[in-house]
ZAPA-333577 format. One line per 2 residues: number of its first residue (from 1); their letters; for each residue y, x, z of N, C-alpha, C. Coordinates in nm, 3 decimals, always signed. Each point is the difference from the previous one (the first is absolute). Last residue first. Example, Ala and Ser with C-alpha at 12.3 -4.5 7.8 and 13.67 -1.06 7.14 Angstrom:
<atoms>
2) sa) -0.225/+1.285/+0.708/+0.119/+0.082/+0.006/+0.109/-0.077/+0.073 | -0.572/+0.029/-0.007/+0.119/-0.089/+0.000/+0.120/+0.090/+0.000
</atoms>
This chain:
<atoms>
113) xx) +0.037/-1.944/+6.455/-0.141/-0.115/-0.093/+0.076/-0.017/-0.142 | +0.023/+0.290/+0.530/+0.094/+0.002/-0.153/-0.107/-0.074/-0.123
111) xx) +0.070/-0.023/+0.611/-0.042/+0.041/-0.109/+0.068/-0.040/-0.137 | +0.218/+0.221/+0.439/-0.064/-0.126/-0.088/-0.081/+0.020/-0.070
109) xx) +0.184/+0.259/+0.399/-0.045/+0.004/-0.070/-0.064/-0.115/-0.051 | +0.443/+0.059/+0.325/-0.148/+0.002/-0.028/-0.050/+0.016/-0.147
107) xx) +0.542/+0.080/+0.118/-0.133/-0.066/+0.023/-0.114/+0.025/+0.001 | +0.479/+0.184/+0.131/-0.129/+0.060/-0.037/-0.093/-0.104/+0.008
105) xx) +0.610/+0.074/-0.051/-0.151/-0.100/-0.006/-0.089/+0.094/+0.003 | +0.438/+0.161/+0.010/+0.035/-0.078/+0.034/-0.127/-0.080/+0.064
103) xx) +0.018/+0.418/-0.201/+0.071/-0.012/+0.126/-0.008/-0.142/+0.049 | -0.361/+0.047/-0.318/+0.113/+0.044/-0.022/+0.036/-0.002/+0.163
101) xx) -0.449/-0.122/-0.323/+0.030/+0.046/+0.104/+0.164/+0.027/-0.030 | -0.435/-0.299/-0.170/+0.115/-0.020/-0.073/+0.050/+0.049/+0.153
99) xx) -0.461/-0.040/-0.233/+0.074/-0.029/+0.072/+0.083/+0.025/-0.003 | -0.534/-0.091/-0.202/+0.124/+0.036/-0.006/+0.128/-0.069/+0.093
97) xx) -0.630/+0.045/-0.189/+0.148/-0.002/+0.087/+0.130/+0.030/-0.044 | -0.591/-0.111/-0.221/+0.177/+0.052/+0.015/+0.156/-0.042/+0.063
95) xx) -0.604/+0.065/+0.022/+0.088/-0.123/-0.007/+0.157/+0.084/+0.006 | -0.453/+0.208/+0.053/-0.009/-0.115/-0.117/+0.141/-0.046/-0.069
93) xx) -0.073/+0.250/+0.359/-0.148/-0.127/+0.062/+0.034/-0.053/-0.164 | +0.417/+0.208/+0.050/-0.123/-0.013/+0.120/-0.040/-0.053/-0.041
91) xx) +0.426/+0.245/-0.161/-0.065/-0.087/-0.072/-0.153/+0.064/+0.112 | +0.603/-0.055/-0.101/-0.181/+0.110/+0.116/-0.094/-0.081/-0.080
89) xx) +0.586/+0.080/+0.008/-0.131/-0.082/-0.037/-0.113/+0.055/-0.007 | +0.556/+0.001/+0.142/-0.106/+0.087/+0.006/-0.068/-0.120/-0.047
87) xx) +0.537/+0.060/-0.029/-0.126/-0.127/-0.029/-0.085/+0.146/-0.014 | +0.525/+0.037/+0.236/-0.160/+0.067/-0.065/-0.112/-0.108/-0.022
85) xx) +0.622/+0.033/+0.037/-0.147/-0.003/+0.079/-0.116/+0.063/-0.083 | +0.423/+0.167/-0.103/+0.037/-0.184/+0.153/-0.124/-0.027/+0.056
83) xx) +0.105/+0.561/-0.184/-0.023/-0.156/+0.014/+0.039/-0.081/+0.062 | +0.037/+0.458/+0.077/+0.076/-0.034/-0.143/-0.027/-0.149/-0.003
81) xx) -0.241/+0.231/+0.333/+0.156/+0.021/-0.003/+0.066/-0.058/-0.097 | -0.473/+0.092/-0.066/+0.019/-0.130/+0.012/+0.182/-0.038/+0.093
79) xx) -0.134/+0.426/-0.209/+0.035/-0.091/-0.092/-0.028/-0.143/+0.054 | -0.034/+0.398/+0.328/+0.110/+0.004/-0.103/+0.081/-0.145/-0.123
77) xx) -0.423/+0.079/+0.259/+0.096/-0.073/+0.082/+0.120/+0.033/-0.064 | -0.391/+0.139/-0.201/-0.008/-0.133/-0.011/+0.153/-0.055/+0.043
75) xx) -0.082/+0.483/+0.006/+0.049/-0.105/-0.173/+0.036/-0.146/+0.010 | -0.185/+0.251/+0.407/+0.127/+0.054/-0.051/+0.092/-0.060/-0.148
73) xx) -0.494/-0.006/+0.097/+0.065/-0.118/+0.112/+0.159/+0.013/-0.035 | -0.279/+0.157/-0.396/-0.017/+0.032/+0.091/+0.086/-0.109/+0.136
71) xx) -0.284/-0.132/-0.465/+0.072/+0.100/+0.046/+0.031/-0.012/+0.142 | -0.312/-0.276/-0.227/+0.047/+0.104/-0.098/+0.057/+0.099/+0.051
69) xx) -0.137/-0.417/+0.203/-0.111/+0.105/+0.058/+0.039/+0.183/-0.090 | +0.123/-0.527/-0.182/+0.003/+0.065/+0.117/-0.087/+0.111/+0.034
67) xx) +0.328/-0.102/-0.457/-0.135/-0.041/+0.064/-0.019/+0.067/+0.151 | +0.420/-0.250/-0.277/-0.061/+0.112/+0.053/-0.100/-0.006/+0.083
65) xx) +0.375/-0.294/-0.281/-0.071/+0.008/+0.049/-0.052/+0.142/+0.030 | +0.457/-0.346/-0.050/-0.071/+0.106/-0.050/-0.131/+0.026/+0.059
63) xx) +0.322/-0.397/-0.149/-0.036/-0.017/+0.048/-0.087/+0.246/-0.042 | +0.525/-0.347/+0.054/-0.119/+0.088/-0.072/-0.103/+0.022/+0.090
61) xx) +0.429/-0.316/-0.147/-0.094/-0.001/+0.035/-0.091/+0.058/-0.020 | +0.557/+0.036/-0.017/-0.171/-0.046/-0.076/-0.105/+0.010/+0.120
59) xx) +0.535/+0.035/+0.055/-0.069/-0.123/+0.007/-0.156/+0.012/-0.076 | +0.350/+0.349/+0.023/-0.023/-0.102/-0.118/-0.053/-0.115/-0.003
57) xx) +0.014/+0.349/+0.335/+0.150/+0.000/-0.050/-0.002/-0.105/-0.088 | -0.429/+0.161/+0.093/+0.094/-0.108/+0.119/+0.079/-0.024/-0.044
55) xx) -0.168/+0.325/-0.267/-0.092/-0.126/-0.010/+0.087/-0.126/+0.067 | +0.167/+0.435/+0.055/+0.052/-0.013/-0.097/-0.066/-0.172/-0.044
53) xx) -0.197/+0.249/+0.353/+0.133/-0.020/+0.038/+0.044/-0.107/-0.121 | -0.423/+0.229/-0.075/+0.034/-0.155/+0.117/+0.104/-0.003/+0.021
51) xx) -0.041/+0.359/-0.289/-0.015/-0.106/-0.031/+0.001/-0.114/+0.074 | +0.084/+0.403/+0.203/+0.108/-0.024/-0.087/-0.023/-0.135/-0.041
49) xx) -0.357/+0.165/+0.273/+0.114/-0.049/+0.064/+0.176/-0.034/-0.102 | -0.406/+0.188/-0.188/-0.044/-0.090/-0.010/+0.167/-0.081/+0.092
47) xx) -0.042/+0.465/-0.137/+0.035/-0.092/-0.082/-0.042/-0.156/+0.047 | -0.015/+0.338/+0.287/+0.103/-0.020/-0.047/+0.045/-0.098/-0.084
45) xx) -0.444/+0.086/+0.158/+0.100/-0.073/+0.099/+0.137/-0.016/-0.031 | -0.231/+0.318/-0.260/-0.047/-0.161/-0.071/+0.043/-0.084/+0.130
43) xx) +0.053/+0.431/+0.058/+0.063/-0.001/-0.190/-0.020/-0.155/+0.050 | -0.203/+0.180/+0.322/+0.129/+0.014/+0.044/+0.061/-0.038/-0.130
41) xx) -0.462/+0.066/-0.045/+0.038/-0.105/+0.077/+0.123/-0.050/+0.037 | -0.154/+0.266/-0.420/+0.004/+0.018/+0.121/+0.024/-0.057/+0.078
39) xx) -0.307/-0.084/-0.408/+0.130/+0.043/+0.006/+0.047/-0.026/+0.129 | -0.432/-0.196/-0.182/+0.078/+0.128/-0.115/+0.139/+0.034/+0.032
37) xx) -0.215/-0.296/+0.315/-0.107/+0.067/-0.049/+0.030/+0.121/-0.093 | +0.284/-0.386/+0.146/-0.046/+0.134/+0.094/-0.102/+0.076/-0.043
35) xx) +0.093/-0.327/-0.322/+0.128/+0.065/+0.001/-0.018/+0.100/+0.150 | -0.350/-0.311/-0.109/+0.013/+0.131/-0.107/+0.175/+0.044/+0.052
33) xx) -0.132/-0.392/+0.264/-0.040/+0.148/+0.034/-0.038/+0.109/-0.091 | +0.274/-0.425/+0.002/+0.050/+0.121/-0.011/-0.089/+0.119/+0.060
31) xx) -0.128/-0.381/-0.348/+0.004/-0.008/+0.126/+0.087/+0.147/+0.034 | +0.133/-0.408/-0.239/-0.161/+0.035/+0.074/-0.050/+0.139/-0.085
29) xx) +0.431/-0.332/+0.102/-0.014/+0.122/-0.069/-0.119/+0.060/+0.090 | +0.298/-0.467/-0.115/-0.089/+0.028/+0.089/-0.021/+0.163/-0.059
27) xx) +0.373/-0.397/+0.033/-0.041/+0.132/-0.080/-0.121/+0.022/+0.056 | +0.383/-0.431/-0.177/-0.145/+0.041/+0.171/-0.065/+0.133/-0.106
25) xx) +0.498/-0.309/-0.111/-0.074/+0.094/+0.002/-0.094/+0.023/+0.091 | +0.306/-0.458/-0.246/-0.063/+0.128/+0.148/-0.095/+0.125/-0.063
23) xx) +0.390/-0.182/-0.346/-0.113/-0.024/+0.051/-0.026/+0.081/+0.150 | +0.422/+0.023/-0.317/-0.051/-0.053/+0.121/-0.114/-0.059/+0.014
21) xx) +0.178/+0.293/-0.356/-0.090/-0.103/-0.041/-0.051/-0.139/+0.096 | +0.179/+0.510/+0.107/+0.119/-0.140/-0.068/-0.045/-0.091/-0.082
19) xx) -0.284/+0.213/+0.308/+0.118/+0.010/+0.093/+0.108/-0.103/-0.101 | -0.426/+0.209/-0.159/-0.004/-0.171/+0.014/+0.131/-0.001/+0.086
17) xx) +0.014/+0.396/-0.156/-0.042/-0.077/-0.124/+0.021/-0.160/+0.042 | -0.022/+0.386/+0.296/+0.155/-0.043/-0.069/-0.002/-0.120/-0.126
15) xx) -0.381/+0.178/+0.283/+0.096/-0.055/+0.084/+0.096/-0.050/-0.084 | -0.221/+0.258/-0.261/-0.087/-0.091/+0.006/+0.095/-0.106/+0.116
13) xx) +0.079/+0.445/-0.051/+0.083/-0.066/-0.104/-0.083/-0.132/-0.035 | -0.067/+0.289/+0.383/+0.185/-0.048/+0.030/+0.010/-0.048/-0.157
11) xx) -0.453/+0.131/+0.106/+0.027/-0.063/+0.120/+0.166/-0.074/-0.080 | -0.153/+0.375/-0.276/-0.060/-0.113/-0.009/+0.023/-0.128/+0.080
9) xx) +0.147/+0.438/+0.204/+0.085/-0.053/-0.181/-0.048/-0.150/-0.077 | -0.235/+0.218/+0.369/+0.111/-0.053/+0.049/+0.105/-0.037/-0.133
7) xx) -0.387/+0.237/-0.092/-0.031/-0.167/+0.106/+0.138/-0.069/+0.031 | +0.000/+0.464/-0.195/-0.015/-0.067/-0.115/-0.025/-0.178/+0.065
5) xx) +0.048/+0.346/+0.282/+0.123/-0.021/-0.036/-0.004/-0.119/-0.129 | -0.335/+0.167/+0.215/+0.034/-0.056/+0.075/+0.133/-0.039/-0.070
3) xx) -0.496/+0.195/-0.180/+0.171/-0.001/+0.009/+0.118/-0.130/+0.054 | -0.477/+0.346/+0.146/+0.043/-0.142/-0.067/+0.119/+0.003/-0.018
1) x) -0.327/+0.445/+0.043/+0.109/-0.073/+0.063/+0.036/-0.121/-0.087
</atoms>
């Protein structure tokens, strides 16, 4: 089991750091599919929906990732619930894609150079 508690401790004193140093903050946390992987799905929706909340609340900018095909449909729709949007990227013929999905937008697939 990962320690979630120990992430989130890390998460809120790093936030706090640049918070009074007012700098922007952009998080990225690659990737959360060790955190489904070692620990129960329902634990880590928890924790994660805490952190995005708490993320928003603050104005940062986070970016999280997770590999596809990893888990189950149930997980997916769970945690893309939580999101604004989703950047997917593919890679065809060679050539690397990417796009940019939310409630709001679903573009096409660009390419990525």
């Amino acid at each position: 089991m990962m320690d979630l508690t120990g992430y989130n401790v890390a998460v809120r004193d790093l936030t706090a750091k640049f918070w009074r140093e007012e700098k922007p903050v952009r998080l990225v946390f690659d990737s959360v599919t060790p955190l489904l992987l070692y620990n129960e799905p329902r634990t880590v929706m928890r924790f994660l929906h805490i952190l995005f909340g708490r993320l928003k609340s603050l104005n940062i900018i986070s970016l999280f990732l997770i590999e596809e095909g990893m888990h189950s449909r149930e997980t997916m729709v769970t945690l893309t619930s939580m999101i604004d949007g989703i950047i997917e990227t593919k890679n065809e013929n060679g050539k690397n894609w990417v796009r940019l999905k939310s409630e709001a937008l679903s573009g096409d697939w660009i390419p990525l150079t």
